[in-house]
C-alpha positions in Angstrom: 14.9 3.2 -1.2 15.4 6.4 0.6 15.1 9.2 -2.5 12.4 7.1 -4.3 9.1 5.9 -4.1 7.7 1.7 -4.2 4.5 0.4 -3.4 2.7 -3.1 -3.4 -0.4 -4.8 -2.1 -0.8 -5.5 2.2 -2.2 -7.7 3.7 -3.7 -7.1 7.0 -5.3 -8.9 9.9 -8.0 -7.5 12.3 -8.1 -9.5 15.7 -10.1 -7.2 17.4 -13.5 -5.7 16.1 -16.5 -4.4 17.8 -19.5 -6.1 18.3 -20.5 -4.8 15.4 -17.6 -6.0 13.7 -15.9 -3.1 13.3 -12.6 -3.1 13.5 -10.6 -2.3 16.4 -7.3 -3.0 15.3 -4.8 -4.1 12.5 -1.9 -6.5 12.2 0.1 -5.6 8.8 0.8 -9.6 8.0 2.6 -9.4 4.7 2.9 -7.3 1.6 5.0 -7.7 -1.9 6.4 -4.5 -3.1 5.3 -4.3 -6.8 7.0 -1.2 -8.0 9.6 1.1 -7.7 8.6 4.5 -8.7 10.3 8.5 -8.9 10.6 10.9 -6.6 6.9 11.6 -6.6 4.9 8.5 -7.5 4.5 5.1 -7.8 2.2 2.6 -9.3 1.3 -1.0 -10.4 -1.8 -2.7 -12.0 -3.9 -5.4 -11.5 -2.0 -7.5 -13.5 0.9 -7.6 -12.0 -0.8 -8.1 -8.7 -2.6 -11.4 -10.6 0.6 -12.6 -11.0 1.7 -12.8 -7.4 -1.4 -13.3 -5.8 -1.6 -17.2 -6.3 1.6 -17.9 -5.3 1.2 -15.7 -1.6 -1.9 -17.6 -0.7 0.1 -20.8 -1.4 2.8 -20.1 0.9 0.5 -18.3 3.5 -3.1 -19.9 3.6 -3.9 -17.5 6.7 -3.6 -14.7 4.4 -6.9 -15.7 3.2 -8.3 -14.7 6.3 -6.7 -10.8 5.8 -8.3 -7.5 4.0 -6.4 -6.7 1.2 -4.8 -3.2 1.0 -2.0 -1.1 0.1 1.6 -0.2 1.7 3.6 2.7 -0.5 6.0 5.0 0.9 7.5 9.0 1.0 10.3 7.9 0.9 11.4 11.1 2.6 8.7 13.1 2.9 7.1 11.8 6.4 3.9 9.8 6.2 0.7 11.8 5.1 -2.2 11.4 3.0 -1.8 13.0 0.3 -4.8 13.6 -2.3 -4.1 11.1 -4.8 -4.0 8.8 -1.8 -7.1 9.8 -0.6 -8.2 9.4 -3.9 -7.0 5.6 -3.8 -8.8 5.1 -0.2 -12.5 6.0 -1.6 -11.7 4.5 -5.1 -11.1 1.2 -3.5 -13.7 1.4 -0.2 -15.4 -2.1 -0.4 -19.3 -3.0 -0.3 -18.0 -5.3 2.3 -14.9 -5.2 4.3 -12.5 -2.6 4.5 -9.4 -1.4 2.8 -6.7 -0.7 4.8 -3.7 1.4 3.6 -0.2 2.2 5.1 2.1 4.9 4.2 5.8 4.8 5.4 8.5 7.3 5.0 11.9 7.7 6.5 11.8 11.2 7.9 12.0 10.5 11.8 8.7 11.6 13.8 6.6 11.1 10.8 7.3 7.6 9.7 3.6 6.0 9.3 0.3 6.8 8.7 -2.8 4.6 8.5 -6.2 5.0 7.1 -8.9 2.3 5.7 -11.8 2.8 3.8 -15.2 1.3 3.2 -18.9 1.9 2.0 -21.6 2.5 4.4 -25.2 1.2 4.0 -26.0 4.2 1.8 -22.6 3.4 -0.5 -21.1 6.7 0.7 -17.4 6.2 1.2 -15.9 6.6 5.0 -12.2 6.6 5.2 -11.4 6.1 8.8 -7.3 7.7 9.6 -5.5 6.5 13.1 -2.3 6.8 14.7 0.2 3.8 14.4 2.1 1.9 16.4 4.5 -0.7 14.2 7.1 -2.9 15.2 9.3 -2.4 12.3 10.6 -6.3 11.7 13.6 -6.7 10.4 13.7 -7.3 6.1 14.0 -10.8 5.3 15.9 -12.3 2.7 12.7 -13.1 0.3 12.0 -9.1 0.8 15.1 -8.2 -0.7 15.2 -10.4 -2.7 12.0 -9.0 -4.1 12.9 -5.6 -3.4 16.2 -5.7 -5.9 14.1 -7.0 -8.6 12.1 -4.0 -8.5 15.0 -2.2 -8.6 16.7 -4.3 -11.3 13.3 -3.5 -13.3 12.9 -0.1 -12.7 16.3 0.2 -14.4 15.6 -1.4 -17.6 12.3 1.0 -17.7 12.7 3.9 -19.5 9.7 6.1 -20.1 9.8 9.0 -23.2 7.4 12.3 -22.4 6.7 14.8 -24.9 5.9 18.1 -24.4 3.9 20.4 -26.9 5.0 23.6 -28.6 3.2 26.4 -28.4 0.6 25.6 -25.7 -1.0 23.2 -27.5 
């Protein structure tokens, strides 16, 4: 989706950490795009991620293993951090584990960027941003499959805004 926004929970897979067990690295192991936005946003809720949830830890049990995180992209915009992002990151920084968030875009130079967030001992939040380095596989077939329907739906949408007279 090149001039729109989608988004959808990650899951991802640290096989290195510190002695301390922080970690060193991240595997991106699956994700399920949930929504296809605008131009400028996207979103989803934990319901529809209730919905999915059961069915990916049946047809992956090693995903039970992963931190749970977030993959939206830019489209083109090139990957950043934006505030509402940033937002998202200390919002969601667990008492224990991490959350780990990936931003993609299709602008060339500037195609991810990675972050995770957690809560130190004193339940301040740390959001931790790194370079990547991705193989981009290649989209399977239960991908797009999943990817049309969030198209199909994003169709059928239709969203009414009002805006006030007069200032008020």
């Amino acid at each position: 989706f090149p001039a729109k926004e989608w988004s959808g929970p990650a899951w991802y897979y640290t096989s290195k950490s510190s002695k301390e067990g922080f970690p060193e690295d991240f595997q991106l192991m699956d994700f399920h795009p949930l929504d296809l936005g605008d131009t400028s946003s996207t979103e989803w809720d934990s319901d529809d991620f209730a919905k999915i949830l059961k069915t990916k830890y049946k047809t992956n049990k090693a995903l039970k293993k992963c931190y749970i995180g977030l993959l939206h992209s830019h489209h083109n915009m090139g990957a950043f951090f934006s505030g509402t992002d940033s937002d998202t990151l200390e919002e969601m920084a667990p008492k224990e584990g991490f959350y780990p968030s990936l931003v993609v875009s299709t602008k060339a130079d500037k195609e991810f960027a990675f972050a995770f967030s957690y809560l130190d001992q004193y339940g301040k939040t740390t959001i931790c941003k790194d370079d990547v380095k991705l193989d981009v596989p290649k989209a399977s077939d239960e991908w797009k499959a999943i990817a049309k329907k969030i198209k199909d739906d994003a169709k059928s949408t239709v969203m009414t805004t009002y805006k006030p007279r007069n200032g008020y």
